[in-house]
C-alpha positions as semicolon CSV with decimal commas, in nm:
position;residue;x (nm);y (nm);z (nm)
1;X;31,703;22,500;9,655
2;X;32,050;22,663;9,528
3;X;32,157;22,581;9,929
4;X;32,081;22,260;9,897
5;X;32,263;22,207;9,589
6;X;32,574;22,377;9,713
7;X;32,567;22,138;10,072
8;X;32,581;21,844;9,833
9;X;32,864;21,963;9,671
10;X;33,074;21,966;9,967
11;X;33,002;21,604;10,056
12;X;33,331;21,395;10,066
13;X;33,382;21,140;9,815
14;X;33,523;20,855;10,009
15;X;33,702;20,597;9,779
16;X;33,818;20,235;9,872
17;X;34,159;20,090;9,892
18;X;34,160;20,058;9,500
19;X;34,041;20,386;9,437
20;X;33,685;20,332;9,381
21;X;33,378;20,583;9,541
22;X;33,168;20,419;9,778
23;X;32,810;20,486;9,834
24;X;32,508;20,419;10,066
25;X;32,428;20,044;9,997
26;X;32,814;19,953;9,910
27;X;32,918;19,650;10,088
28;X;33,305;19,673;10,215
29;X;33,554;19,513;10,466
30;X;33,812;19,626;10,680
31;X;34,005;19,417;10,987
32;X;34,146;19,599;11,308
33;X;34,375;19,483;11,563
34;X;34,642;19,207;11,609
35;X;34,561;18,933;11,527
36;X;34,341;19,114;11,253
37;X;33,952;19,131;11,344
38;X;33,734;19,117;11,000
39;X;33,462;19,343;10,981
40;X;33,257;19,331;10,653
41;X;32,919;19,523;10,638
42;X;32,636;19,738;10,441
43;X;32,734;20,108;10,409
44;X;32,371;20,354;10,491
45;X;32,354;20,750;10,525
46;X;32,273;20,916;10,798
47;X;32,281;21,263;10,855
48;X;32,489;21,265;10,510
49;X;32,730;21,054;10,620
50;X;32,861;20,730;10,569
51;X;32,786;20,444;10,859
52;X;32,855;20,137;10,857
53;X;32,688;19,896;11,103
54;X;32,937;19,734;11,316
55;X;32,752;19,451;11,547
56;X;32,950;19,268;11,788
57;X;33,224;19,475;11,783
58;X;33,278;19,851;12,005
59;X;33,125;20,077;11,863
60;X;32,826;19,935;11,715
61;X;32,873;20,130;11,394
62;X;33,113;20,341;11,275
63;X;33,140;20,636;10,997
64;X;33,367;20,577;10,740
65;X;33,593;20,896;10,765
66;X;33,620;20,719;11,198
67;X;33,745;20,353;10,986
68;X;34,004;20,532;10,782
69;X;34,119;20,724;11,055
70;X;34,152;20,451;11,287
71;X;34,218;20,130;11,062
72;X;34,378;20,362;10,755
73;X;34,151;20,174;10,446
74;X;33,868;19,971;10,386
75;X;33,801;19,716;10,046
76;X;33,501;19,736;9,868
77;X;33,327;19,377;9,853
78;X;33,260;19,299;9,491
79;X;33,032;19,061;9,308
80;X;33,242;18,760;9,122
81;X;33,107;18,931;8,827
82;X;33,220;19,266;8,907
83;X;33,569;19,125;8,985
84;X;33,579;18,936;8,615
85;X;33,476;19,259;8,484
86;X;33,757;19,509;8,682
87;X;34,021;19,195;8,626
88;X;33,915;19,156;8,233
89;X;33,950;19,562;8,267
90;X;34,339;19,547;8,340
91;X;34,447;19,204;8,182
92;X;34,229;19,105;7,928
93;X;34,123;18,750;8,066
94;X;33,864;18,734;8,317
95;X;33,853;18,368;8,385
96;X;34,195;18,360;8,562
């Protein structure tokens, strides 16, 4: 038990463009290439890390350390009301 608590401990915290964590289930978007390529998809764990599925494009999926390494960040995809809520957060109006 005290081994598996210490292996969880050492698990990265990956965090998007903006600063916020990511977890399994976290939608997000990144582009790659010139002209940029838009990739948006579902993050899942595997093996304790981070994958994002990746159809259509080479690979098929792709961790997330392997998408900042090669395309440098990634943006988590919020919810309108999640983006009201982070934009009320810093300006105090969340209808503009």
């Amino acid at each position: 038990e005290r081994m598996e608590v210490m292996e969880k401990s050492k698990r990265r915290i990956y965090k998007d463009e903006d600063g916020t964590p990511v977890k399994a289930g976290d939608t997000i978007r990144f582009s790659y290439g010139i002209p940029p390529v838009p990739v948006t998809g579902t993050l899942f764990e595997r093996d304790g890390k981070l994958i994002m599925p990746t159809p259509g494009h080479n690979p098929p999926e792709a961790t997330i350390g392997s998408i900042i390494y090669h395309c440098g960040f990634f943006t988590l995809v919020r919810t309108k009301e999640e983006s009201d809520a982070l934009r009320a957060k810093f300006t105090g109006d969340a209808t503009t």
